[in-house]
DRENPA-3360 file (N, C-alpha, C; in nm, 2 decimals, always signed):
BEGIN
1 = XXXXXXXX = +10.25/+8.57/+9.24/+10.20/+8.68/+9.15/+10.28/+8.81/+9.17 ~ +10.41/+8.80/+9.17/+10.53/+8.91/+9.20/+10.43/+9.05/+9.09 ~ +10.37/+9.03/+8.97/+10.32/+9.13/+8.86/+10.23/+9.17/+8.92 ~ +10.17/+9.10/+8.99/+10.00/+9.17/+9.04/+10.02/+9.30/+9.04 ~ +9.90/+9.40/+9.01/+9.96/+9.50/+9.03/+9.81/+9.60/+9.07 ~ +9.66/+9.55/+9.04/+9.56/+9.56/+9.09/+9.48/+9.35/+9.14 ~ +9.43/+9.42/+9.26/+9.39/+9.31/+9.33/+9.23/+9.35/+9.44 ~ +9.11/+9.33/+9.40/+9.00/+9.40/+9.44/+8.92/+9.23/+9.44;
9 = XXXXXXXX = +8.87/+9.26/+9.57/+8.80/+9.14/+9.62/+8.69/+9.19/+9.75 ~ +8.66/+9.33/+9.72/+8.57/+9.37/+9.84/+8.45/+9.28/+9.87 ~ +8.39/+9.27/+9.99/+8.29/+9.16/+10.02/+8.27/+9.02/+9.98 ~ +8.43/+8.98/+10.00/+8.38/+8.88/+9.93/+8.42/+8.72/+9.99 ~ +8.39/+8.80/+10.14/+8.39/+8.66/+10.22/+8.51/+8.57/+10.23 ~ +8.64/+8.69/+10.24/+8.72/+8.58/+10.27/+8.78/+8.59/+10.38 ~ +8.86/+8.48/+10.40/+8.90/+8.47/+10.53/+9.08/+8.45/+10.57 ~ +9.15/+8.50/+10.65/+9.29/+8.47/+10.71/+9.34/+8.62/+10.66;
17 = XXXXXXXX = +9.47/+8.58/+10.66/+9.57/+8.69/+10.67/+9.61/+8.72/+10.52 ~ +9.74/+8.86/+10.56/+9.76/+8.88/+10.42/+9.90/+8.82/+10.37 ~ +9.91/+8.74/+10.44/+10.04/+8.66/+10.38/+10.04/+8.65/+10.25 ~ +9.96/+8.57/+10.15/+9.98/+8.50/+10.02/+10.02/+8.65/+9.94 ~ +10.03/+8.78/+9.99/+10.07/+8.89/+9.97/+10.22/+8.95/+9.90 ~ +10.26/+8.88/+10.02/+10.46/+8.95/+10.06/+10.47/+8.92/+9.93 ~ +10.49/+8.89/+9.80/+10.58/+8.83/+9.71/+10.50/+8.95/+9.60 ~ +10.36/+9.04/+9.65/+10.33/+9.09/+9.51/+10.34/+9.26/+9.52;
25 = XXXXXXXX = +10.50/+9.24/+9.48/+10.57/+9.34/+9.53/+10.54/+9.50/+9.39 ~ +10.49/+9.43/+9.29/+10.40/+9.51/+9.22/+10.29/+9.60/+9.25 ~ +10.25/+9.56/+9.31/+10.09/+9.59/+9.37/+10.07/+9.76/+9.41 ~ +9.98/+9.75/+9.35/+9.92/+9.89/+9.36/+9.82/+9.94/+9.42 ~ +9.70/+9.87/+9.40/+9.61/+9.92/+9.43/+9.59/+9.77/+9.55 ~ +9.50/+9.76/+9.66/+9.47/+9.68/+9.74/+9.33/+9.69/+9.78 ~ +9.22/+9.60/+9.75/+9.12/+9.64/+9.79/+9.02/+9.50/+9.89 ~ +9.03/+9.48/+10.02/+9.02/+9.39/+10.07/+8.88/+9.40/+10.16;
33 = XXXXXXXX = +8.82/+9.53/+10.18/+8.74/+9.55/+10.24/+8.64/+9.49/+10.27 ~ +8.54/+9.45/+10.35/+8.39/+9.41/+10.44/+8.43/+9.26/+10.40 ~ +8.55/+9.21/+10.44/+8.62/+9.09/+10.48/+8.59/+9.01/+10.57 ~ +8.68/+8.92/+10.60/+8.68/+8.83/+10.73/+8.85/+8.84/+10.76 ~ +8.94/+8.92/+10.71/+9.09/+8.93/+10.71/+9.11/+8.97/+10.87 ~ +9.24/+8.86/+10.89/+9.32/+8.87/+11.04/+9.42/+8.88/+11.04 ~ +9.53/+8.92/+11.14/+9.66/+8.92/+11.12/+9.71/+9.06/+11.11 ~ +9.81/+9.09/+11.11/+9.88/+9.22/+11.09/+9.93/+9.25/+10.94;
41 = XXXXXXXX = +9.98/+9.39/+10.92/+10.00/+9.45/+10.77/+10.13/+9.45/+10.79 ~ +10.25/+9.33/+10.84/+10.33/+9.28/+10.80/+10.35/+9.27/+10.68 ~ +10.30/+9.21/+10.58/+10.35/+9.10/+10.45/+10.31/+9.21/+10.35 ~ +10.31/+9.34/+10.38/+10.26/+9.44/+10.31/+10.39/+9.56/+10.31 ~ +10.47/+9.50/+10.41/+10.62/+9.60/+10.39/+10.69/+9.58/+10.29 ~ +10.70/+9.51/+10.21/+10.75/+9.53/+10.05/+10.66/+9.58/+9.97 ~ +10.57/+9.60/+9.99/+10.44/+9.69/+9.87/+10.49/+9.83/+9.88 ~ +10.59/+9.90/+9.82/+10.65/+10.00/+9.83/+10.56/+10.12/+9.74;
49 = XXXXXXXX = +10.50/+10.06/+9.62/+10.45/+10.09/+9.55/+10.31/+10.14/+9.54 ~ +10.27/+10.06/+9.64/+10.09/+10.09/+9.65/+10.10/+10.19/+9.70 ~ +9.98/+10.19/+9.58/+9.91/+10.39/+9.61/+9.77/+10.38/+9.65 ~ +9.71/+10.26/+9.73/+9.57/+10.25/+9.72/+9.51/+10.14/+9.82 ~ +9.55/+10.16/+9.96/+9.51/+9.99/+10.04/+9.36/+10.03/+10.11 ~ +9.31/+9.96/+10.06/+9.16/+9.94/+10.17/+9.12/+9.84/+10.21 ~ +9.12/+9.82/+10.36/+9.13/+9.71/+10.45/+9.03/+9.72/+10.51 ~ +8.92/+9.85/+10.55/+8.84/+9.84/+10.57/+8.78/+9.75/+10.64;
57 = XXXXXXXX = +8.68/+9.74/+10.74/+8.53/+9.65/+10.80/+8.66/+9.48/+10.80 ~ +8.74/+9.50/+10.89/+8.80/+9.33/+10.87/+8.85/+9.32/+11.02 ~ +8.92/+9.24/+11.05/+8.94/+9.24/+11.19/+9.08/+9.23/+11.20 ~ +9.18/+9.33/+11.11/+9.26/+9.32/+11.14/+9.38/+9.39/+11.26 ~ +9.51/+9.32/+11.32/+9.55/+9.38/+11.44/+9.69/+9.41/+11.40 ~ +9.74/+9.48/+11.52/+9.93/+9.49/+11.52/+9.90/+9.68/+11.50 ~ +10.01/+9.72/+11.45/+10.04/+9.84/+11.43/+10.05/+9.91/+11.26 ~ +10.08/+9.99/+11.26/+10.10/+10.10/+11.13/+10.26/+10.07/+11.08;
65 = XXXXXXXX = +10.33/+10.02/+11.17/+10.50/+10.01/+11.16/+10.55/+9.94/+11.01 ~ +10.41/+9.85/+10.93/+10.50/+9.81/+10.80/+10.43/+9.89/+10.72 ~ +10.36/+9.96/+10.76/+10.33/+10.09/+10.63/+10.44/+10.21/+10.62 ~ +10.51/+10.23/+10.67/+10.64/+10.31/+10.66/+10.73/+10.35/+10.52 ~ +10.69/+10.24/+10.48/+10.80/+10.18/+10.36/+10.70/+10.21/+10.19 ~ +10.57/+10.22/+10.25/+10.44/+10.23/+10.15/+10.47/+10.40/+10.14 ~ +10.56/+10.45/+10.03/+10.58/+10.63/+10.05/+10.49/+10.63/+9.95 ~ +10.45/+10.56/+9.84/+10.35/+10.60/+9.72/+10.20/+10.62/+9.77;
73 = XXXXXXXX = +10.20/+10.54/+9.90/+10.06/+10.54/+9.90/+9.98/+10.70/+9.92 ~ +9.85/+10.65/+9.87/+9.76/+10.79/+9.80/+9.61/+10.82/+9.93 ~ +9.59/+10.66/+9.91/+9.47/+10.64/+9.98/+9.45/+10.53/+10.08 ~ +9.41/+10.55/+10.18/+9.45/+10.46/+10.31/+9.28/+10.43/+10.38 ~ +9.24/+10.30/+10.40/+9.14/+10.33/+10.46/+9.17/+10.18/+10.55 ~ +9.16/+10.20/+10.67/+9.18/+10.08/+10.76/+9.04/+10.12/+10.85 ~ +8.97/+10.18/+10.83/+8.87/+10.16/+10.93/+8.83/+10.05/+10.96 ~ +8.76/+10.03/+11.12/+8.67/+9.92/+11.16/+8.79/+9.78/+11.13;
81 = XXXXXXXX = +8.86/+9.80/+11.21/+8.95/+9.69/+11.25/+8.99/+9.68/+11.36 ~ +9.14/+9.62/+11.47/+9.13/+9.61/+11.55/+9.25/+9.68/+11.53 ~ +9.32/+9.75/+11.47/+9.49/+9.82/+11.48/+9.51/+9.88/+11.60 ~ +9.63/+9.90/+11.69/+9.63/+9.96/+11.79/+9.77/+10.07/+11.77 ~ +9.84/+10.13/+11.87/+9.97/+10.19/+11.86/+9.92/+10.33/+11.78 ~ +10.00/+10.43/+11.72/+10.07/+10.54/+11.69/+10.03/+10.55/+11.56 ~ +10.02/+10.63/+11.49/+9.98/+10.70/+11.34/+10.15/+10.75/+11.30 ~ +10.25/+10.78/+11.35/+10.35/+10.78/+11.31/+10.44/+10.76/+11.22;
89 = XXXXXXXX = +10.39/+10.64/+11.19/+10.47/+10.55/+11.10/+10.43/+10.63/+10.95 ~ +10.31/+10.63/+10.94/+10.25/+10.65/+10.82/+10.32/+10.86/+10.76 ~ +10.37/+10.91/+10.90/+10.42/+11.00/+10.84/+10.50/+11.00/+10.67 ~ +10.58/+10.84/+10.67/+10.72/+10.84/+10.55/+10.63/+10.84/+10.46 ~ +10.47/+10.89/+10.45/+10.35/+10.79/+10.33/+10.37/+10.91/+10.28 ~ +10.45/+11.00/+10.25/+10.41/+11.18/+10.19/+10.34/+11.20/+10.11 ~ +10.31/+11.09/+10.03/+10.18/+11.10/+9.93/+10.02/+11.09/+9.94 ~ +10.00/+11.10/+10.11/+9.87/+11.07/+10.15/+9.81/+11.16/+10.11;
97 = XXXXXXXX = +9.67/+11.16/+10.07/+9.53/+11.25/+10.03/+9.45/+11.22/+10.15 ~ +9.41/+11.07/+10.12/+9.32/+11.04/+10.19/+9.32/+10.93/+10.31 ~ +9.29/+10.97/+10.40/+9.33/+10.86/+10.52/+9.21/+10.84/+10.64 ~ +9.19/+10.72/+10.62/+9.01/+10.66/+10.70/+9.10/+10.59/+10.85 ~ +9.07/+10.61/+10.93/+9.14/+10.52/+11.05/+9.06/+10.50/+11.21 ~ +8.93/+10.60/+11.18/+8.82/+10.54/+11.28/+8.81/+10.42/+11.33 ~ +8.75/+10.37/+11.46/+8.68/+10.26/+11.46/+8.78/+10.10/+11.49 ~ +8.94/+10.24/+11.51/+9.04/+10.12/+11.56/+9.10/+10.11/+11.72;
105 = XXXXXXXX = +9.19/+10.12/+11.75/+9.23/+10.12/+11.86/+9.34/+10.20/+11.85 ~ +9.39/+10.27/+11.80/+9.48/+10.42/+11.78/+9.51/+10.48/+11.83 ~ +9.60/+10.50/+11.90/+9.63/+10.63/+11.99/+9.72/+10.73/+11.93 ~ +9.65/+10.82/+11.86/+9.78/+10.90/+11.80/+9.81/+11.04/+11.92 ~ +9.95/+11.12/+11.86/+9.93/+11.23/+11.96/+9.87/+11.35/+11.88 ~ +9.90/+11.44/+11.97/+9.82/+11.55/+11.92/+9.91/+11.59/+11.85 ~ +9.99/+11.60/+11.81/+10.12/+11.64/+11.71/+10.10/+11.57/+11.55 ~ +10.09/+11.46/+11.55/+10.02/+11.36/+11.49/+9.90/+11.42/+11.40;
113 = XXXXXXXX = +9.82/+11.39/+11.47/+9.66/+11.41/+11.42/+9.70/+11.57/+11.36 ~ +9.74/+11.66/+11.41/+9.73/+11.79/+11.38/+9.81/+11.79/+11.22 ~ +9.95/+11.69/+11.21/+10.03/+11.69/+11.11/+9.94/+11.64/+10.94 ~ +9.87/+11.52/+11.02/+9.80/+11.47/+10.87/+9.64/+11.53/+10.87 ~ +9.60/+11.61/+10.98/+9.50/+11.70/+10.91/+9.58/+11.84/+10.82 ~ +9.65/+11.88/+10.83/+9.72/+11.95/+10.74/+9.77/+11.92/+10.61 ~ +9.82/+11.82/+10.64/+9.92/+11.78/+10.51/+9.75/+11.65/+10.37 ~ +9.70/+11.58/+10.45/+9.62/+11.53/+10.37/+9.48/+11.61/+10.37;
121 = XXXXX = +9.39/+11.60/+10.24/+9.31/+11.65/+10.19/+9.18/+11.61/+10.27 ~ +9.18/+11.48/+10.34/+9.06/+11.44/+10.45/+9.13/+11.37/+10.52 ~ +9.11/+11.32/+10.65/+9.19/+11.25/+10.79/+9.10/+11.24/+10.90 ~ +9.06/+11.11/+10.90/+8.95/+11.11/+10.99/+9.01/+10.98/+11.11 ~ +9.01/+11.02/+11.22/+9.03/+10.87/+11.30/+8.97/+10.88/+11.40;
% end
């Protein structure tokens, strides 16, 4: 589904990774939330385009390092997962407003946290 370009399946009981993903290099909006999703946000580093991922309440792990490449993105919500490492990455996102990242395993610095409470409109982790 290279066109996909909105894809919303909140609660809705599914399960595994985001593999069947990598190829929907259209994609815009992402909405996966109060899932059973595992795996890392690998297969999401060609989503250059999305302005809109919510991962939300799932159990996903790894780092922020393939969101780098996501500069469109608008709205970011990974709460209530298991992510761990650095907020860093997500600096190249210059389009962030909004960014949820509670409730993970996060270590950002204080350089960090101070940058995207400035620069985004809400930042909560």
């Amino acid at each position: 589904l290279p066109a996909l370009q909105w894809f919303d399946l909140d609660g809705s009981h599914l399960t595994g990774g985001l593999e069947p993903l990598r190829s929907c290099m259209a994609l815009r909006v992402l909405s996966l939330g109060s899932n059973h999703m595992t795996g890392g946000l690998e297969p999401l580093r060609g989503c250059t385009v999305l302005q809109e991922l919510c991962l939300e309440r799932n159990q996903l792990t790894g780092d922020l390092e393939p969101l780098q490449g996501c500069t469109a993105l608008k709205f970011l919500f990974l709460s209530r997962n298991q992510l761990t490492g650095g907020i860093r990455p997500l600096r190249n996102c210059t389009a962030l407003q909004k960014v949820e990242l509670e409730n993970n395993q996060l270590v950002p610095t204080v350089e960090d946290k101070a940058y995207f409470k400035k620069r985004c409109r809400h930042f909560s982790i």
